[in-house]
C-alpha positions as CSV (number, residue, x, y, z in Angstrom):
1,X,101.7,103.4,125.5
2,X,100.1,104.6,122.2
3,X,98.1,108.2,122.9
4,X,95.2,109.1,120.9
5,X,95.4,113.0,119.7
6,X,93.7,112.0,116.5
7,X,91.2,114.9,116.8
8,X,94.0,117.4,118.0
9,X,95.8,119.6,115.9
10,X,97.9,122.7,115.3
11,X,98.7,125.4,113.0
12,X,102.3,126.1,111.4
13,X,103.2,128.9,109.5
14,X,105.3,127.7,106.2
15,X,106.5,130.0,103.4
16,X,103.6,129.4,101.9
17,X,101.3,129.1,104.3
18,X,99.2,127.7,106.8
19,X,100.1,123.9,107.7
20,X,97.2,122.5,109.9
21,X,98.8,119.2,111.1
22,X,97.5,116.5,113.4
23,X,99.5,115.4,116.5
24,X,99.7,111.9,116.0
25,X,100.9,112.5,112.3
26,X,104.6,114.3,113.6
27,X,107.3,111.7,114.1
28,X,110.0,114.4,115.1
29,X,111.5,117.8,115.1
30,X,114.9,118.8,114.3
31,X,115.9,122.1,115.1
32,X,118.6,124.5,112.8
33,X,118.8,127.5,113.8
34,X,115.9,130.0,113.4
35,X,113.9,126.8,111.7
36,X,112.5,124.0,112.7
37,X,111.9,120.7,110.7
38,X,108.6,118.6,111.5
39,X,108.9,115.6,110.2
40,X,105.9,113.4,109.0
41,X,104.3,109.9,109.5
42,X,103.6,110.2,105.3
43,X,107.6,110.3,104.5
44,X,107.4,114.3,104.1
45,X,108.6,117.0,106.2
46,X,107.3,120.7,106.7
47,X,109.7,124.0,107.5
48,X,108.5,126.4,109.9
49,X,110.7,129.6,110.7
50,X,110.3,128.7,114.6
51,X,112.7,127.9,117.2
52,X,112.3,124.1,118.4
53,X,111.4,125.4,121.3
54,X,108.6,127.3,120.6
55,X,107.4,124.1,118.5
56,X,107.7,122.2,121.8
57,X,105.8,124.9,123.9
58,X,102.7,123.9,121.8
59,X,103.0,120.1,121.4
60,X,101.3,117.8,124.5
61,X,104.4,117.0,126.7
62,X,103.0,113.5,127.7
63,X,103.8,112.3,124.0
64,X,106.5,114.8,122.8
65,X,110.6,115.0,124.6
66,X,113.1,116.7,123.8
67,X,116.0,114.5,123.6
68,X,118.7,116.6,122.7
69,X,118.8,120.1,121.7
70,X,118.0,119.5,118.6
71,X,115.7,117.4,118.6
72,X,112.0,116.8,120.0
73,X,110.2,113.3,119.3
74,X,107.1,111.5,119.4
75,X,107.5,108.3,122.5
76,X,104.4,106.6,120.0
77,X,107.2,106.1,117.1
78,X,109.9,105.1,119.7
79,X,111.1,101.4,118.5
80,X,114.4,100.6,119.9
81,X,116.9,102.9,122.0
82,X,120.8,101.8,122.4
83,X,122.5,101.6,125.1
84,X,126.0,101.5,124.0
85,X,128.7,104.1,123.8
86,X,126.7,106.3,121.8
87,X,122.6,106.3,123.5
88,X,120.7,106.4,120.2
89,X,117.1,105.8,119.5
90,X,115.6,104.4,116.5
91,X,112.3,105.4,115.4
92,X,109.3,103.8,113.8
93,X,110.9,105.3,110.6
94,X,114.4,103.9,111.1
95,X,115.7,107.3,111.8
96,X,118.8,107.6,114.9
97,X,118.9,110.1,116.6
98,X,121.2,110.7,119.6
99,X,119.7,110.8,123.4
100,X,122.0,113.8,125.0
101,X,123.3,112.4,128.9
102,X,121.5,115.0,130.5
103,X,118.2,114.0,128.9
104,X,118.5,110.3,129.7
105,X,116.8,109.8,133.3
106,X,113.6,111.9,132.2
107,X,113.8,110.0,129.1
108,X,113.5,106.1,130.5
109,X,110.8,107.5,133.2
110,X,108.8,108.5,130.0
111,X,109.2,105.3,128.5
112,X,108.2,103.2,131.1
């Protein structure tokens, strides 16, 4: 399922700033509050003082979901999602994150 955005990129503002980052380099985001986390293929992580959603508004929505409110992720760095009690999904990077109910249907479409 693997999408090739190797050539596409985007701009973030940081605090000290201009962040040019390529697509398929972003795991996830978290969002907290008025700032959003990008976190990185290369074990790093940038801070940009946007909302998640405005992060998501620029991000190609064939590769990128939002799975809960905090959170948007890649599908390329999707390894294993959990079905029991708690829905989580494990990335590439071994990070769990929880899928939220109402996000679940749209989710396994975009999987498949």
């Amino acid at each position: 399922m693997e999408t090739n955005y190797n050539n596409q990129r985007i701009a973030v503002r940081t605090q000290t700033g201009l962040n040019v980052l390529n697509i398929n380099t972003i795991i996830y985001c978290k969002g907290e509050g008025r700032y959003t986390f990008i976190y990185l293929n290369n074990n790093k992580h940038i801070v940009v003082a946007k909302l998640l959603k405005d992060i998501e508004l620029v991000l190609p929505l064939d590769i990128f979901y939002r799975i809960h409110k905090s959170y948007l992720i890649n599908l390329d760095y999707v390894k294993e999602l959990n079905v029991l009690k708690e829905k989580t999904i494990t990335l590439k990077d071994d990070t769990k994150l929880k899928l939220a109910c109402r996000r679940q249907p749209m989710f396994y479409k975009k999987l498949l």
